[in-house]
Structures are given as C-alpha cells and as structure tokens.
C-alpha positions in Angstrom: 0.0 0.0 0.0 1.4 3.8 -1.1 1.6 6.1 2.3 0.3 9.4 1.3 1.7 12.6 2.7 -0.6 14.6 4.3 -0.4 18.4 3.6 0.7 20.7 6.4 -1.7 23.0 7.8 0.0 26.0 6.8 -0.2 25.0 3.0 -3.8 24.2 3.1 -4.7 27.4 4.9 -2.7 29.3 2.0 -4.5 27.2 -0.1 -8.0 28.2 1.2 -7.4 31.9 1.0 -6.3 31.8 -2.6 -9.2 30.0 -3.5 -11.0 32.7 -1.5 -9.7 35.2 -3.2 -10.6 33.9 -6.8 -14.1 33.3 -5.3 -14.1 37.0 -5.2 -12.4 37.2 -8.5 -15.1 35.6 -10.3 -18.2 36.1 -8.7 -18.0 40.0 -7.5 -18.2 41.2 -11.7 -21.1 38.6 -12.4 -22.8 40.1 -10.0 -22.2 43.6 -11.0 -22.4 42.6 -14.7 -26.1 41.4 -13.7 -27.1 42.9 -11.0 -25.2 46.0 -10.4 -23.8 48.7 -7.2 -26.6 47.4 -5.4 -26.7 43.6 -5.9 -22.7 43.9 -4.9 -23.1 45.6 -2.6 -25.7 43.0 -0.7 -23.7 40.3 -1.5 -20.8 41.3 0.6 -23.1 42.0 3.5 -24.1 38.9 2.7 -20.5 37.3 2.9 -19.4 39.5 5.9 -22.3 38.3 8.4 -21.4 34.6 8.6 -17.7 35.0 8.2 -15.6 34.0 11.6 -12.3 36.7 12.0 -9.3 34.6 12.4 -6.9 35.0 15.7 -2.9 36.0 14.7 -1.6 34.2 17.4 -3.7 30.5 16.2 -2.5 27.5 15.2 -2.0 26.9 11.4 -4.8 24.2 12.2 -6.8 26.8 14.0 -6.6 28.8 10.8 -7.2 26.3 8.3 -10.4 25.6 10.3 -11.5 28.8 10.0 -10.7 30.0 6.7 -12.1 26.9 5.4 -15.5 27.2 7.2 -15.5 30.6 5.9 -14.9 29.8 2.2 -18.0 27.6 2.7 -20.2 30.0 3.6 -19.1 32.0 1.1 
C-alpha cells in the first residue's frame, strides 16, 4: 500500500485563501455585470455576516479551520 503525505496546515490554509480570493475574482463582476452597485453591494453584506475573524496568534490548524468554514459560507 502507497503512504500518502498529508499536507501541512500551513499550505492548506494558504491554499483556502487563494481560493478565497478567486471566489471574489469571479463572482464579484457577475454580480455587478447582472445585477449592479446594489446587488454587490448586498452580497458582501451577505458574505461579511457569517464569516468568523481569524486570531494572529492560532494554530495553522486553528486557521485552516476557520478559513475553510469561511470559504464555505461563502
């Protein structure tokens, strides 16, 4: 049987906030293409209200945990 590496925590908390960050890439101009200022606008309220702030001083798992819940909601 092949023994897979597990990645670290710090590279998949990296990980989830780049694909965070092309979230927003992609979806913020569909929704001003369709929707406009407004529809923006209410989806980053939206986004804001569920989203957990994540401590400095936590654990790269800590992190991770966080920033992934977050990209969930998102």
């Amino acid at each position: 049987m092949v023994k897979v590496k597990e990645m670290p925590y710090s590279e998949k908390y990296a990980g989830t906030l780049d694909y965070m960050k092309l979230l927003d890439t992609f979806v913020s101009p569909l929704v001003q293409k369709h929707l406009g200022d407004e529809g923006v606008a209410e989806l980053q309220r939206a986004w804001q209200e569920g989203l957990r702030s994540i401590p400095e001083d936590a654990s790269f798992e800590e992190k991770y945990e966080i920033a992934y819940g977050n990209w969930m909601r998102k």
